[in-house]
C-alpha positions as a Markdown table, in Angstrom:
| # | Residue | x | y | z |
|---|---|---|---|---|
| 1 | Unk | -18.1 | 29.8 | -23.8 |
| 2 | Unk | -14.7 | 28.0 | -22.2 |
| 3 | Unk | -14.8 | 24.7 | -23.9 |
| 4 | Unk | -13.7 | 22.1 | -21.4 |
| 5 | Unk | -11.3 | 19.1 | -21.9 |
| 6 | Unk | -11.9 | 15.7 | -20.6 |
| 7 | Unk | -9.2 | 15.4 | -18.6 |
| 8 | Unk | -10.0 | 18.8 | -17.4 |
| 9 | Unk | -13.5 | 17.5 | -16.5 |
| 10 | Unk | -11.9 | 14.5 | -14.7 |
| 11 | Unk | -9.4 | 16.4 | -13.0 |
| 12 | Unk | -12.3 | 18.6 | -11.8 |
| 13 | Unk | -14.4 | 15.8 | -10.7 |
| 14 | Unk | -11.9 | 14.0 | -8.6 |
| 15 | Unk | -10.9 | 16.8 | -6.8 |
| 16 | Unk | -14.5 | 17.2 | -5.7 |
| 17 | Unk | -15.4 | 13.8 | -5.4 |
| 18 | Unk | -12.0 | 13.4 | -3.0 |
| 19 | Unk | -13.2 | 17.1 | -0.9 |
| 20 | Unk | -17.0 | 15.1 | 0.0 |
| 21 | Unk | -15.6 | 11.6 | 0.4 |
| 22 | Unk | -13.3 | 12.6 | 3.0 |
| 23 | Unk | -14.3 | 15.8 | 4.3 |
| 24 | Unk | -11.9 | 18.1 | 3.6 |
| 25 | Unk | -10.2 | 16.1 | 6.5 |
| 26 | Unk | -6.3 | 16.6 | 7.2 |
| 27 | Unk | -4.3 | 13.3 | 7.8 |
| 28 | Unk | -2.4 | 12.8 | 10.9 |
| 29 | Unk | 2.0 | 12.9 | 11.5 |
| 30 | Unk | 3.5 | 9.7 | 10.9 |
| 31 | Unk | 3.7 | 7.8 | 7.8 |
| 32 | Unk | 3.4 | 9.8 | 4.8 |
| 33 | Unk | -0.7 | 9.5 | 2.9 |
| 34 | Unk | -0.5 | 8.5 | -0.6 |
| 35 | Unk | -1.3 | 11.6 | -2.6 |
| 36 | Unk | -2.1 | 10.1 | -6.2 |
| 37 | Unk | -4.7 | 7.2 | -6.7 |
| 38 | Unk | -3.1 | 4.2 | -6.1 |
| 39 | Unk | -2.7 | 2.3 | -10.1 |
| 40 | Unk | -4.4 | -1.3 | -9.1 |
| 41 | Unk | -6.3 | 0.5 | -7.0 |
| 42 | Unk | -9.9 | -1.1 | -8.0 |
| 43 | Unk | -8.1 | -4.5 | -9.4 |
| 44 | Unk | -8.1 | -7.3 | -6.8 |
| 45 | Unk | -5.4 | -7.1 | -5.5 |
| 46 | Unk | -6.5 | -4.4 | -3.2 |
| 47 | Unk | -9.3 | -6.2 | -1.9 |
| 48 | Unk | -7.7 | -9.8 | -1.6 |
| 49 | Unk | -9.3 | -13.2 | -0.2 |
| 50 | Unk | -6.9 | -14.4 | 2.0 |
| 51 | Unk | -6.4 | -18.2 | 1.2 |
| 52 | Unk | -3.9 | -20.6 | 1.6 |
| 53 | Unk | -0.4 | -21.4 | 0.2 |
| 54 | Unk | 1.2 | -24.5 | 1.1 |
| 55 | Unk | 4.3 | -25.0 | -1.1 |
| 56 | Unk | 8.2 | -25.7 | -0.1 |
| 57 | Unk | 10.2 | -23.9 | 3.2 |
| 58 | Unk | 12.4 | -21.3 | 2.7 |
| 59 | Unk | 15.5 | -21.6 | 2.4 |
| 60 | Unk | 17.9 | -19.3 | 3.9 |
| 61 | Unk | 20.4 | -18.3 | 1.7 |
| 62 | Unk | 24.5 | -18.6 | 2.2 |
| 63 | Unk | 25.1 | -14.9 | 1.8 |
| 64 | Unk | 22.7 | -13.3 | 4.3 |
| 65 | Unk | 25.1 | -9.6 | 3.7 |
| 66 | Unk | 22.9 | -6.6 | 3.1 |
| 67 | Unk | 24.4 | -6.1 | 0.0 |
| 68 | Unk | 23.6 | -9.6 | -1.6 |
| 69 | Unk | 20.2 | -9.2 | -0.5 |
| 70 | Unk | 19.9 | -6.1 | -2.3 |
| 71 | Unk | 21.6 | -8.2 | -5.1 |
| 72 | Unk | 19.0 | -10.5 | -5.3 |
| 73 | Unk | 16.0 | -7.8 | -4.8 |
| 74 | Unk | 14.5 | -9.7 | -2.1 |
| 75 | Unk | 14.8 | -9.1 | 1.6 |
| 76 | Unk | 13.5 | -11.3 | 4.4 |
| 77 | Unk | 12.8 | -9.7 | 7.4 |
| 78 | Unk | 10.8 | -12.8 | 9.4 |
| 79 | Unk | 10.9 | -12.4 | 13.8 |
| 80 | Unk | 12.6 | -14.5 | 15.4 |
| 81 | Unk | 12.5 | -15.1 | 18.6 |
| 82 | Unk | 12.5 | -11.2 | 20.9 |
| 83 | Unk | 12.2 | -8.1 | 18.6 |
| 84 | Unk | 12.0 | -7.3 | 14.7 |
| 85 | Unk | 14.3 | -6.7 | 12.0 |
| 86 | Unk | 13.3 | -3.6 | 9.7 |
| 87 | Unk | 14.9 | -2.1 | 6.3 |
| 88 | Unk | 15.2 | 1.4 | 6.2 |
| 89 | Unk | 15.1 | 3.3 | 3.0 |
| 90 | Unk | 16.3 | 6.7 | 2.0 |
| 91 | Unk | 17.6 | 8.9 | -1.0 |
| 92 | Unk | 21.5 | 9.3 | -1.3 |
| 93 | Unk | 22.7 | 12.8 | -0.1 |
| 94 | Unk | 25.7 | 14.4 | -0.5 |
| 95 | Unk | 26.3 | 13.8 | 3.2 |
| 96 | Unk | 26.2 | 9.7 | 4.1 |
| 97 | Unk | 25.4 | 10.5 | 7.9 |
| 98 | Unk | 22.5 | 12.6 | 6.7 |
| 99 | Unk | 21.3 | 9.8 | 4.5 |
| 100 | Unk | 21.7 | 7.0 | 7.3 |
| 101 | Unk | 19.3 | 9.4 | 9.5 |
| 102 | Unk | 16.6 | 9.3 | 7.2 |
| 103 | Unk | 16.7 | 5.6 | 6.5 |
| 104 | Unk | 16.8 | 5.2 | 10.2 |
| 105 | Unk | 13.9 | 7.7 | 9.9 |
| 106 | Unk | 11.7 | 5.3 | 7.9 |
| 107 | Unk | 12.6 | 2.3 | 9.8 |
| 108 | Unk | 11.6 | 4.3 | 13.2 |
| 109 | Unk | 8.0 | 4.9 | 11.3 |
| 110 | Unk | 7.6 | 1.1 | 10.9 |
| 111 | Unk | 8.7 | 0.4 | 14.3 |
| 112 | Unk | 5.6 | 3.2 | 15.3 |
| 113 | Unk | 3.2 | 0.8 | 13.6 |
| 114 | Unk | 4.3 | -2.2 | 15.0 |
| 115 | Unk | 2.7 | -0.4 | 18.4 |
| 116 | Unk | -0.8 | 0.3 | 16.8 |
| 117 | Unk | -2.2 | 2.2 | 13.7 |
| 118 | Unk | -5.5 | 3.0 | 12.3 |
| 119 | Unk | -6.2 | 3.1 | 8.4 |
| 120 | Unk | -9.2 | 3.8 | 6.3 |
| 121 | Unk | -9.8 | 3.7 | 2.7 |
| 122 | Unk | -12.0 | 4.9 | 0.3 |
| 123 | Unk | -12.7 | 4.0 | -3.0 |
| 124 | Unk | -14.9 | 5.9 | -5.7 |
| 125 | Unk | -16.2 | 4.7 | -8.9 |
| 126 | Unk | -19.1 | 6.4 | -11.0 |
| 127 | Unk | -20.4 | 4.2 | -13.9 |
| 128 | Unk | -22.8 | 5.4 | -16.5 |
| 129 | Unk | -23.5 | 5.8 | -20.1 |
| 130 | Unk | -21.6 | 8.8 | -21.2 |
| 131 | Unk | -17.6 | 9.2 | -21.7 |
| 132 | Unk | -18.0 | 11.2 | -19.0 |
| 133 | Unk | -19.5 | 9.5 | -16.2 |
| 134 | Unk | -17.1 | 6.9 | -15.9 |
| 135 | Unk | -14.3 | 7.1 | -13.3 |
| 136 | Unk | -12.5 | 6.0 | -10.5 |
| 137 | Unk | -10.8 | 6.6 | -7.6 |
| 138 | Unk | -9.0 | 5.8 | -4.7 |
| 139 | Unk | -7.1 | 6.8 | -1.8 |
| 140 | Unk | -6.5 | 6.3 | 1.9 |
| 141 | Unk | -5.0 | 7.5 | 5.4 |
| 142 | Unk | -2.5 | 5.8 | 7.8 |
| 143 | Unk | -2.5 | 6.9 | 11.3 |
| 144 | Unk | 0.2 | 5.6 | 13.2 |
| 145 | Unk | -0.7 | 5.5 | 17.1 |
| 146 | Unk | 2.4 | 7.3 | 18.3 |
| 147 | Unk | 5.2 | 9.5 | 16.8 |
| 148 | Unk | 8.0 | 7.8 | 15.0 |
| 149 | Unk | 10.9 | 10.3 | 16.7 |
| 150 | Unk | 10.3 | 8.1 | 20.1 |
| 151 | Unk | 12.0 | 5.0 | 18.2 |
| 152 | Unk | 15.1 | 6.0 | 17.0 |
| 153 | Unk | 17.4 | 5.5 | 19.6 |
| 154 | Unk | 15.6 | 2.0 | 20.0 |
| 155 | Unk | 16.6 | 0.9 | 16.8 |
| 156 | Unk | 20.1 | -1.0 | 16.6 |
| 157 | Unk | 22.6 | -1.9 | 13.7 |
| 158 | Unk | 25.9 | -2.3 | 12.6 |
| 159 | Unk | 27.9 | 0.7 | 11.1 |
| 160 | Unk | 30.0 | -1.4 | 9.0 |
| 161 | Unk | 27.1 | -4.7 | 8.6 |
| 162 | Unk | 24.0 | -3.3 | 8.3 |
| 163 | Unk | 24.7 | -0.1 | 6.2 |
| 164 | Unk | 24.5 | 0.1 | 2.4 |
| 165 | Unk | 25.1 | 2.9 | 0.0 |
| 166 | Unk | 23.9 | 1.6 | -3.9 |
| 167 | Unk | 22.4 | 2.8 | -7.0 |
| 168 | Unk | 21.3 | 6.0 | -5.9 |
| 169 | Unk | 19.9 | 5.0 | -2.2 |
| 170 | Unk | 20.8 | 4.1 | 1.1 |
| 171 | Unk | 19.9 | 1.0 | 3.3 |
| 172 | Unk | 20.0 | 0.1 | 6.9 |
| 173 | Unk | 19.0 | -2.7 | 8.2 |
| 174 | Unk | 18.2 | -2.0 | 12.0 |
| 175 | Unk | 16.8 | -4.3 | 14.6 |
| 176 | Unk | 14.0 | -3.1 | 17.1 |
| 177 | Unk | 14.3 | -4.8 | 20.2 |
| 178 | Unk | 12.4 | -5.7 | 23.4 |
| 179 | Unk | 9.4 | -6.7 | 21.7 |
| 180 | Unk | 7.3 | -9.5 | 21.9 |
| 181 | Unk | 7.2 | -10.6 | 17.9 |
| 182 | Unk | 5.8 | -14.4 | 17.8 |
| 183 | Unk | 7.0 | -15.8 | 14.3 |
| 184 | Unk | 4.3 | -16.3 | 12.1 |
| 185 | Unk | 4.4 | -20.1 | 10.7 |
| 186 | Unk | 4.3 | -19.6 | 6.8 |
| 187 | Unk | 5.4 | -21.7 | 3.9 |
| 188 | Unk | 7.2 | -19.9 | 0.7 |
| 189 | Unk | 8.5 | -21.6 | -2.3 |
| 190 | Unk | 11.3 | -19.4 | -4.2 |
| 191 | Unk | 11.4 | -20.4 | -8.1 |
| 192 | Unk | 14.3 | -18.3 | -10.0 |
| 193 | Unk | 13.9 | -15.8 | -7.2 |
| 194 | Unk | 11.0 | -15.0 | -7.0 |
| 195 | Unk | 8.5 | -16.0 | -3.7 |
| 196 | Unk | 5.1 | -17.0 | -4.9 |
| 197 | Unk | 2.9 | -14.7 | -2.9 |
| 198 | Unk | 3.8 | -11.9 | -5.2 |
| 199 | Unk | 2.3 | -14.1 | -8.0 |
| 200 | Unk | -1.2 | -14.9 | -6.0 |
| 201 | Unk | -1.6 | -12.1 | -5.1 |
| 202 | Unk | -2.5 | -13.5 | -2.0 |
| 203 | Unk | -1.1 | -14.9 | 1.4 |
| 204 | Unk | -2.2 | -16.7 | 4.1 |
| 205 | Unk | -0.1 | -16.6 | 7.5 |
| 206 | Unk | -2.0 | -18.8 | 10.0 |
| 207 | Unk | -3.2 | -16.8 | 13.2 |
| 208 | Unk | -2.3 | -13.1 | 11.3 |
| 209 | Unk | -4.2 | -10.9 | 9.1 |
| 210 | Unk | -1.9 | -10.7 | 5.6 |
| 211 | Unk | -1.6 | -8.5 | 2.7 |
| 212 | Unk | 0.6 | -8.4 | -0.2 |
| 213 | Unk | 1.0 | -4.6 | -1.5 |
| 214 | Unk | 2.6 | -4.1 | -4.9 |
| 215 | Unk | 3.7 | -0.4 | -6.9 |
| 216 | Unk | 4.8 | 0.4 | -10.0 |
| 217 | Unk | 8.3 | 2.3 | -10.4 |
| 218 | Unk | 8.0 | 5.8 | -8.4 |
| 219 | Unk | 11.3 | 6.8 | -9.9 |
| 220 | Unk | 13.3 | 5.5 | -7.2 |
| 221 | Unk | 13.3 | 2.6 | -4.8 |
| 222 | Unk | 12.7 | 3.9 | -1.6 |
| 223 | Unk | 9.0 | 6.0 | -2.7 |
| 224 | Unk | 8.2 | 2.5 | -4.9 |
| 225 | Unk | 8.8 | 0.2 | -1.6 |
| 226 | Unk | 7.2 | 3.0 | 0.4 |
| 227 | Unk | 4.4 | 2.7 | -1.9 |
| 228 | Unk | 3.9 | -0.5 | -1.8 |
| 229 | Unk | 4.2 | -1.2 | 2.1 |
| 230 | Unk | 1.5 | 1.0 | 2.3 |
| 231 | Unk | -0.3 | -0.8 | -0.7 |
| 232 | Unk | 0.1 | -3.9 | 1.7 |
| 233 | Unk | -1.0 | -2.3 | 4.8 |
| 234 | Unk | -4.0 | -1.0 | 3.2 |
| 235 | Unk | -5.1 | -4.1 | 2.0 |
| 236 | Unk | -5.3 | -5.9 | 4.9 |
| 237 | Unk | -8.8 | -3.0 | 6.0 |
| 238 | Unk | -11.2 | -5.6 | 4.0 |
| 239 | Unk | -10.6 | -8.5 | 6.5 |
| 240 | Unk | -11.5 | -6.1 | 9.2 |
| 241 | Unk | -14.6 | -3.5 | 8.0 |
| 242 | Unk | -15.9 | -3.1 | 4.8 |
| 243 | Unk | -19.1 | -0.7 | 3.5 |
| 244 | Unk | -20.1 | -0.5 | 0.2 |
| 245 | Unk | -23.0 | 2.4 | -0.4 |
| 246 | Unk | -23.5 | 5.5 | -2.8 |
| 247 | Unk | -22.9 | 9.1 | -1.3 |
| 248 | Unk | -24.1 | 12.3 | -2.9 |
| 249 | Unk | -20.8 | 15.1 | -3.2 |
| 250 | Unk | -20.7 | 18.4 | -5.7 |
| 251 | Unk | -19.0 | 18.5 | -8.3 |
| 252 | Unk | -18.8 | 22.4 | -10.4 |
| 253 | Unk | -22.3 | 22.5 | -9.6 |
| 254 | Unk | -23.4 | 19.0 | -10.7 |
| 255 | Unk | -24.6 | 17.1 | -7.6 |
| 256 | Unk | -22.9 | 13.2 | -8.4 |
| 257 | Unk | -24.2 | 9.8 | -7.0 |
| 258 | Unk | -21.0 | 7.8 | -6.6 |
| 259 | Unk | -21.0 | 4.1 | -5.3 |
| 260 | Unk | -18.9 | 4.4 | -2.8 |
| 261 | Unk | -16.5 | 1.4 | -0.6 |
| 262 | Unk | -15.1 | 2.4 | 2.6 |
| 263 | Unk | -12.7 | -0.1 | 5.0 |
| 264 | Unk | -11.2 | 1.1 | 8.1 |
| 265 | Unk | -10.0 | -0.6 | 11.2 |
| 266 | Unk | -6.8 | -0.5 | 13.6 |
| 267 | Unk | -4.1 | -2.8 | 13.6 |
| 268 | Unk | -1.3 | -3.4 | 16.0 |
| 269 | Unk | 1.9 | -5.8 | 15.2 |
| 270 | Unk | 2.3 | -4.7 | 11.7 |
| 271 | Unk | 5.8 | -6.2 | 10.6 |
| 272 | Unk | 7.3 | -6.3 | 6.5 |
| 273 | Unk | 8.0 | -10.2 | 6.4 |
| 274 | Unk | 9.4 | -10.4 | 3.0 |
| 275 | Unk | 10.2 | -7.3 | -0.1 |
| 276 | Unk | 10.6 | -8.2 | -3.5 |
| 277 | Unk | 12.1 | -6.0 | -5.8 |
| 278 | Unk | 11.3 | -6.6 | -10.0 |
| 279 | Unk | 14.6 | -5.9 | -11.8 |
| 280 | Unk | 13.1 | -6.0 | -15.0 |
| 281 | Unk | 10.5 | -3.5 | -13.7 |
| 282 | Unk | 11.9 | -1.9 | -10.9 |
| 283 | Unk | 8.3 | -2.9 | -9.4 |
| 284 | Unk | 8.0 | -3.7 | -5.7 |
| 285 | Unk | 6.3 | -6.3 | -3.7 |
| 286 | Unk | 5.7 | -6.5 | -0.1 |
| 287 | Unk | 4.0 | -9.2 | 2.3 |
| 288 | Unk | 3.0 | -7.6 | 5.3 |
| 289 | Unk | 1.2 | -9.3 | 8.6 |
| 290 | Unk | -0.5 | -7.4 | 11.0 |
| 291 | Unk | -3.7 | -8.2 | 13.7 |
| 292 | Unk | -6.3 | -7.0 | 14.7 |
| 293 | Unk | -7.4 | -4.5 | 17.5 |
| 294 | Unk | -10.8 | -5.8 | 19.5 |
| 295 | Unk | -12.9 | -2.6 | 19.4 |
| 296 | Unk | -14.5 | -4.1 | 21.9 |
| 297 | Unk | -11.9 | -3.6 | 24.7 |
């Protein structure tokens, strides 16, 4: 008789648990769906209360370059006034123009979501009295409304400005034009640079629906900050829908009652605000505002 491992077990049961939570379902182009369980993804700060900061205004700092905001590890990206300013991420290649593309690439998929996406999470956890029938899970899909590819040429930036090439990735910092992006009134207070959302977990953005996302070290910049903009997007699906209920799903043979929390909704005006970059943990941090789509209309 094959003698199982736990992990093996596990392993076995989250693959199952994952085929009759979501279907067997295939998630749409755009934005790439996180394919591991995200590591805080039951902790609170996935399911925040939004409630208010009020601390001192921002102060913009005397070396606004690309390269001394990289410096600092934090990059503010607040509107103003007609259009949005996105950062762009990508892995150094051997060819720099090949490189550039695919930052632009991942700051065209952020300009997609500005125009509308739809998001749903689901997260799994099975309690009981054995070491067995204990675990959890969670994962989720982003649907942007419309291709990325149709943004690129709107995106604009500066060659020489708005291009930088440093520890092992590249950075562009491209502005997205014609746009109406009100600027959301918020307060920040910056103490030996760090902001103080990413330390509340929590922010509050009068008139928007925010999140703050956070990810560990993926092993290189642009997967952590990808990670946790999504983290941040993700977050914001409990202000809009939440169900919380068991489902039945088959696991090897065994037939599992899992409590079971489910948030969907679609968003439109999705914009980074501020990125915060740990240099003692290479963790990232991202504040994210988005609002809401009446499902009524």
């Amino acid at each position: 008789m094959q003698k199982w491992s736990v992990l093996s077990v596990l392993v076995v049961l989250i693959v199952a648990v994952r085929a009759g939570v979501w279907g067997g379902g295939q998630a749409s182009s755009g934005l790439p769906v996180s394919a591991e369980p995200s590591e805080s993804s039951l902790k609170a700060e996935m399911y925040l209360e939004t409630e208010s900061f009020l601390s001192a205004e921002y102060s913009e700092p005397s070396d606004s370059s690309l390269e001394a905001e990289f410096d600092r590890g934090y990059w503010v990206t607040r509107p103003s006034g007609a259009g949005i300013t996105i950062i762009g991420m990508a892995g150094r290649r051997a060819n720099r123009d090949e490189a550039v593309r695919n930052a632009l690439a991942d700051a065209a998929q952020k300009a997609a979501l500005f125009h509308g996406v739809h998001a749903e999470s689901a997260a799994v956890l099975n309690q009981g009295a054995g070491n067995l029938d204990y675990f959890s899970d969670f994962d989720y899909r982003i649907t942007p409304a419309n291709g990325y590819e149709g943004y690129l040429d709107a995106l604009d930036f500066d060659e020489d400005a708005d291009v930088l090439e440093k520890n092992g990735v590249v950075l562009v910092r491209a502005r997205y034009a014609g746009v109406d992006a009100a600027v959301p009134p918020y307060a920040v207070a910056v103490e030996d640079g760090v902001p103080d959302w990413t330390k509340r977990y929590t922010a509050a953005v009068p008139g928007w629906l925010a999140g703050v996302g956070h990810a560990k070290n993926k092993g290189s910049l642009q997967k952590t900050a990808q990670a946790s903009y999504e983290n941040a997007l993700v977050s914001l699906l409990p202000q809009l829908s939440t169900r919380v209920g068991t489902e039945v799903v088959d696991a090897s043979g065994a037939r599992l009652t899992l409590n079971v929390t489910r948030s969907e909704g679609d968003l439109t005006g999705v914009m980074i605000l501020e990125t915060w970059l740990d240099r003692k943990t290479s963790a990232v941090w991202t504040l994210v505002v988005a609002q809401a789509v009446d499902s009524s209309e």
